[in-house]
C-alpha positions as CSV (number, residue, x, y, z in Angstrom):
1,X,0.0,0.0,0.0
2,X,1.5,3.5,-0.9
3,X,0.7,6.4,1.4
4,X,2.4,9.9,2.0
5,X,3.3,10.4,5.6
6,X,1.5,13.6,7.3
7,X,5.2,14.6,9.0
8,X,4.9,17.5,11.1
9,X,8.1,19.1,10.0
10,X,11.4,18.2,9.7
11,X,12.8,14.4,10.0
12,X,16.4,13.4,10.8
13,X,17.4,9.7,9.7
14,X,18.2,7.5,13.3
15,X,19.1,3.7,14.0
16,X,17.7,1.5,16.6
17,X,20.1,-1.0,18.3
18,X,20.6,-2.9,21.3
19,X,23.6,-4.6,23.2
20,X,22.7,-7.2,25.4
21,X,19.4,-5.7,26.3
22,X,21.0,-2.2,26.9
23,X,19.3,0.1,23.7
24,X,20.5,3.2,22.4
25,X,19.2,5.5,18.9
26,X,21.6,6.4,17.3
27,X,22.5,9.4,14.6
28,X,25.4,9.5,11.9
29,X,25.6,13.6,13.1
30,X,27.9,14.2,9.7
31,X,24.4,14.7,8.1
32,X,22.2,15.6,10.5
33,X,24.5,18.4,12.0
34,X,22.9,18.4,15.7
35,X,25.1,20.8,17.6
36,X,26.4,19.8,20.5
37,X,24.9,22.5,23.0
38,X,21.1,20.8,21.8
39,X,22.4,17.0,22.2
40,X,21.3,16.9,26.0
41,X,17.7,18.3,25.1
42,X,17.8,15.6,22.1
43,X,18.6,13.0,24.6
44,X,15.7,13.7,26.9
45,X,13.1,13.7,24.2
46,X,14.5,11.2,21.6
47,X,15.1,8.4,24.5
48,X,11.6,9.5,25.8
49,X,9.2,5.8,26.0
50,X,6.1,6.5,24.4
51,X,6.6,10.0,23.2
52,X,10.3,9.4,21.3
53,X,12.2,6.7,20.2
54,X,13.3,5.1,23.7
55,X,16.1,4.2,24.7
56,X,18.7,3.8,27.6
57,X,20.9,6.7,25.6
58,X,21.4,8.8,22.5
59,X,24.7,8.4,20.7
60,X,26.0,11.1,17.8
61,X,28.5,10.0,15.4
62,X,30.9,12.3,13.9
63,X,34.0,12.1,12.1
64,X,37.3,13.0,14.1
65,X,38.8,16.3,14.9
66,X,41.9,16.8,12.7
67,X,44.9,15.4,14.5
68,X,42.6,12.7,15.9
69,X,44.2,9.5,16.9
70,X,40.7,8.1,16.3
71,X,38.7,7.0,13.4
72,X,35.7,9.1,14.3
73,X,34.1,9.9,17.9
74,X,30.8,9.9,19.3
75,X,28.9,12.3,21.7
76,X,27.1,10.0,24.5
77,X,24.3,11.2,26.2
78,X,22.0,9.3,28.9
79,X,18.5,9.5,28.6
80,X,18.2,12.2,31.4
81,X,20.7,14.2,29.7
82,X,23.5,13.9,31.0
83,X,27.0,13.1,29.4
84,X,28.3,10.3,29.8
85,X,32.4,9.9,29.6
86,X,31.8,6.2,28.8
87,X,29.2,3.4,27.7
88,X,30.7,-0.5,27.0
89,X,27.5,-1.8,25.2
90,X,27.0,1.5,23.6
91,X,30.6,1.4,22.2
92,X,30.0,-2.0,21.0
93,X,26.9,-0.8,19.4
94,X,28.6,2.1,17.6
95,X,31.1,0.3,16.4
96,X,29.2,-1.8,14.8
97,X,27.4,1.3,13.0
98,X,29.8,2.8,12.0
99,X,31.3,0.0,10.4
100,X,27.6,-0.8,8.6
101,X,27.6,3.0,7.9
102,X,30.9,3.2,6.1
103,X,32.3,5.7,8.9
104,X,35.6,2.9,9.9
105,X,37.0,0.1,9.2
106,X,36.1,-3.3,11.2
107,X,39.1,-2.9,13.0
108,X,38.9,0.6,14.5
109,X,39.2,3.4,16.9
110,X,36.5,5.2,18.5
111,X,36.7,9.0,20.0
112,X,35.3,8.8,23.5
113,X,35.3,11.3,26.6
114,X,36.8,8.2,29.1
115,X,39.7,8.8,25.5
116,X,40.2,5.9,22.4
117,X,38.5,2.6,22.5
118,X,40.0,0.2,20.3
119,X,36.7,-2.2,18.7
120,X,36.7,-5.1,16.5
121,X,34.0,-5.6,14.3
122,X,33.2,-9.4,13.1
123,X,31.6,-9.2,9.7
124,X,28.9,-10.6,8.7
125,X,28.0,-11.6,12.5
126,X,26.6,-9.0,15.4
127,X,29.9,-10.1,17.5
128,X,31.9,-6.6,18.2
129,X,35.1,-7.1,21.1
130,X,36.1,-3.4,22.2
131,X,39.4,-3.0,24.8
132,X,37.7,-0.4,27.3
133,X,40.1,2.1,29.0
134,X,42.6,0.8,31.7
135,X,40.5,0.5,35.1
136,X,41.5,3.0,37.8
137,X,40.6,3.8,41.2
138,X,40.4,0.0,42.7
139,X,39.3,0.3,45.9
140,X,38.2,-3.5,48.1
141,X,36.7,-3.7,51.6
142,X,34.7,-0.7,51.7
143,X,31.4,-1.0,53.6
144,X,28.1,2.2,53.1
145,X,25.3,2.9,55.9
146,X,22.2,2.8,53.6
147,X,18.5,2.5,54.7
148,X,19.5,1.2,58.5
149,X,22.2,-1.0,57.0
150,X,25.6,-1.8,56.8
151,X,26.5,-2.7,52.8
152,X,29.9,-3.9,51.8
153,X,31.4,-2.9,48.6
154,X,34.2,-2.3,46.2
155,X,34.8,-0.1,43.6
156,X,36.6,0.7,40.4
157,X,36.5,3.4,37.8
158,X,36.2,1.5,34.3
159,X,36.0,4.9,32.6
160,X,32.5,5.6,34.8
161,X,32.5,4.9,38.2
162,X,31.0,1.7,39.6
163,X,30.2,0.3,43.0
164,X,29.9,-3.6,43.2
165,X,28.5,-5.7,45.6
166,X,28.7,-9.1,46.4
167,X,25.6,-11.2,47.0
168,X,24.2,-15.1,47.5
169,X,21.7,-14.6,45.4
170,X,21.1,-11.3,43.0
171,X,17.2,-12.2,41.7
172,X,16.0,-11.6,45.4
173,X,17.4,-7.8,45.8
174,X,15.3,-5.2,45.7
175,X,17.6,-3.5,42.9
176,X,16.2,-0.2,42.0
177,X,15.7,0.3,45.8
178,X,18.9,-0.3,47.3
179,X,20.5,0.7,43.7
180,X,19.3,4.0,43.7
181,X,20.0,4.9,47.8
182,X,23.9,4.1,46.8
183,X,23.8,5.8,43.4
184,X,23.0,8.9,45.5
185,X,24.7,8.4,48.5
186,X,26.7,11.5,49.9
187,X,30.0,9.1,50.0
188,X,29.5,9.3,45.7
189,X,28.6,12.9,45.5
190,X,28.3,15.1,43.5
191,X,28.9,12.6,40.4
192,X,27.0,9.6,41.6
193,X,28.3,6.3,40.8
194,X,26.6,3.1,38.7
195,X,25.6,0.4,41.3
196,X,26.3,-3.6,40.2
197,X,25.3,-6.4,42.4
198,X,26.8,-9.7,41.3
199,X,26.7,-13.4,42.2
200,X,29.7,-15.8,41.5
201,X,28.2,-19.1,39.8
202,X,31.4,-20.5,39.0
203,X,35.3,-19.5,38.5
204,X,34.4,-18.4,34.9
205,X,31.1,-17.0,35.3
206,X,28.9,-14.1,37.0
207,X,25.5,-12.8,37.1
208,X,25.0,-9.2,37.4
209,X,22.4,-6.7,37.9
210,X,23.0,-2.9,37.5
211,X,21.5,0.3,38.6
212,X,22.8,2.6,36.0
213,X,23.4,6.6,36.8
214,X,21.8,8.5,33.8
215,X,18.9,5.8,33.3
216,X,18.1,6.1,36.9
217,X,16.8,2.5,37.0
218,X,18.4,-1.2,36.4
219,X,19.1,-1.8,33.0
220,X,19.0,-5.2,30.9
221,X,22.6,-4.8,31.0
222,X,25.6,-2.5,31.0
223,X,28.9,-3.1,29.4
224,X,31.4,-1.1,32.2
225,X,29.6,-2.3,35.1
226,X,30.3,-6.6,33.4
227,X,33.9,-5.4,33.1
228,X,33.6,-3.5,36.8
229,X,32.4,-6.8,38.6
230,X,35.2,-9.1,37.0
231,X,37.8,-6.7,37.5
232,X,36.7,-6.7,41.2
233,X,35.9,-10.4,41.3
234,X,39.3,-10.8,40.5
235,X,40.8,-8.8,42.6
236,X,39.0,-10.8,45.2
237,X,40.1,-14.2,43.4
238,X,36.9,-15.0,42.8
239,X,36.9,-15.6,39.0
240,X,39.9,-15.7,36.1
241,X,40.4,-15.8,32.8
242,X,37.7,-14.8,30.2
243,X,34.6,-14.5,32.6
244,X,30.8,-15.1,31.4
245,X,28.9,-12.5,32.6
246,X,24.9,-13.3,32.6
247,X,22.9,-10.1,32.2
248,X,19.9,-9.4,33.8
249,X,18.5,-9.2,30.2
250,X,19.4,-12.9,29.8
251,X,22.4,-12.4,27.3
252,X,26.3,-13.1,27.9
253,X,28.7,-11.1,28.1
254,X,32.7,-12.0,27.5
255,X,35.1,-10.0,30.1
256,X,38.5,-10.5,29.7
257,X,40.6,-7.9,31.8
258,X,44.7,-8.1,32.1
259,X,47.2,-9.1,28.6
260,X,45.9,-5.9,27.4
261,X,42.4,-5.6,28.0
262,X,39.9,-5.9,30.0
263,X,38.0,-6.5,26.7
264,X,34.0,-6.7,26.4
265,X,33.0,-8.9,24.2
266,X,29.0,-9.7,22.4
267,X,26.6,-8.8,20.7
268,X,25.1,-5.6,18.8
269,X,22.1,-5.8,17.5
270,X,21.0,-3.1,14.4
271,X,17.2,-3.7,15.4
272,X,15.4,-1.3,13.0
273,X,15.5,2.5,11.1
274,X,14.0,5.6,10.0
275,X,13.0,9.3,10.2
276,X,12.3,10.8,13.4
277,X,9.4,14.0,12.7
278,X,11.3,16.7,15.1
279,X,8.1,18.4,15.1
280,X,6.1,15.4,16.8
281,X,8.9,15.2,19.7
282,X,9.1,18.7,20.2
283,X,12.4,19.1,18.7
284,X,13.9,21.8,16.2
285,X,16.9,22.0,14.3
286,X,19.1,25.2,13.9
């Protein structure tokens, strides 16, 4: 059936993906030419549920500054706004875009505010491996008064902050409770931190659930938080080696961290795309 869209105004083209359950829109910014003093206000209303695309973030591609040591870089925005130096999923995602979109090569570096991530891009499959910046900041043993309690955790900087707890048995936590009184705790302040609580199920293997700062709620998954918990699990000597990491989404992650890494490896999915009408989510373009 042929029809003429009604279109409010004007539309910018945007791609729909999805790492592990963590989803982001994305826009190839060479043609759509958002400036970057708009991108937060994009973020809000494009990641919007129901009145925008939705979606855990909103990620620009552009190509690199002159002098760049990187193929092209991104602007990375959570869906509240906010910048965000760093996303593991929604690197993996872009790198698989940009590869699709002709932007890089399969083998690649990507721009990022956390600095270069080197990605990998299997062709042909939706498998992308990206080496996330060297953790920093390791800190073991720490314990947090929160809601009349005593919580132990660690914490590491994998180019966003993350707290991780240890727990028996992660599917009985109240997440976006508990999550949310640590994200905001004064001992985190003023930046906040991401909140993972994991569960070792074996030397090789980890399930995690995240609270993510910028979402504001758990998400099916996040990319530095997987890498967070092994690099703390194995500090701990809790798990070596490549580590499975079970999302709460249901997917697998692949940590590796040390002999170069830590590396993230899995999948990106290119789930669907079009024309967002500006006019219908209350955006304009300069």
């Amino acid at each position: 059936m042929d029809f003429d869209m009604p279109g409010t105004g004007r539309t910018i083209p945007f791609f729909k993906m999805q790492g592990c359950g963590n989803d982001f829109a994305l826009i190839d910014n060479r043609q759509a030419r958002v400036p970057v003093v708009a991108m937060a206000e994009w973020a809000t209303k494009v990641c919007r549920k129901a009145f925008g695309v939705g979606a855990d973030g909103l990620i620009f591609l552009e190509e690199a500054p002159a002098g760049s040591t990187a193929d092209y870089i991104w602007h990375f925005y959570n869906a509240d706004g906010s910048r965000a130096e760093m996303c593991g999923n929604g690197a993996r995602c872009a790198a698989r875009l940009a590869f699709l979109i002709g932007l890089a090569p399969a083998v690649h570096v990507l721009g990022t505010d956390a600095g270069d991530i080197q990605a990998e891009v299997s062709p042909g499959t939706n498998q992308v491996r990206v080496r996330l910046t060297t953790p920093k900041g390791l800190l073991l043993g720490m314990e947090l008064e929160v809601e009349g309690m005593t919580v132990p955790f660690h914490f590491v900087d994998t180019g966003v902050p993350h707290a991780v707890v240890v727990r028996e048995d992660v599917a009985d936590l109240d997440v976006a409770g508990l999550g949310r009184a640590m994200r905001y705790h004064e001992e985190f302040a003023p930046a906040g931190t991401n909140v993972n609580f994991i569960q070792v199920e074996g030397h090789g293997r980890l399930r995690l659930r995240t609270y993510e700062r910028g979402v504001e709620a758990e998400t099916y998954a996040c990319g530095t938080g997987a890498v967070a918990s092994v690099v703390v699990a194995g500090a701990l000597g809790l798990v070596g080696g490549e580590v499975e990491v079970v999302t709460s989404g249901g997917e697998v992650l692949g940590v590796r961290v040390g002999e170069g890494g830590p590396f993230l490896r899995g999948a990106a999915e290119l789930m669907f795309w079009g024309d967002m009408d500006l006019g219908a989510m209350g955006l304009s373009h300069p």
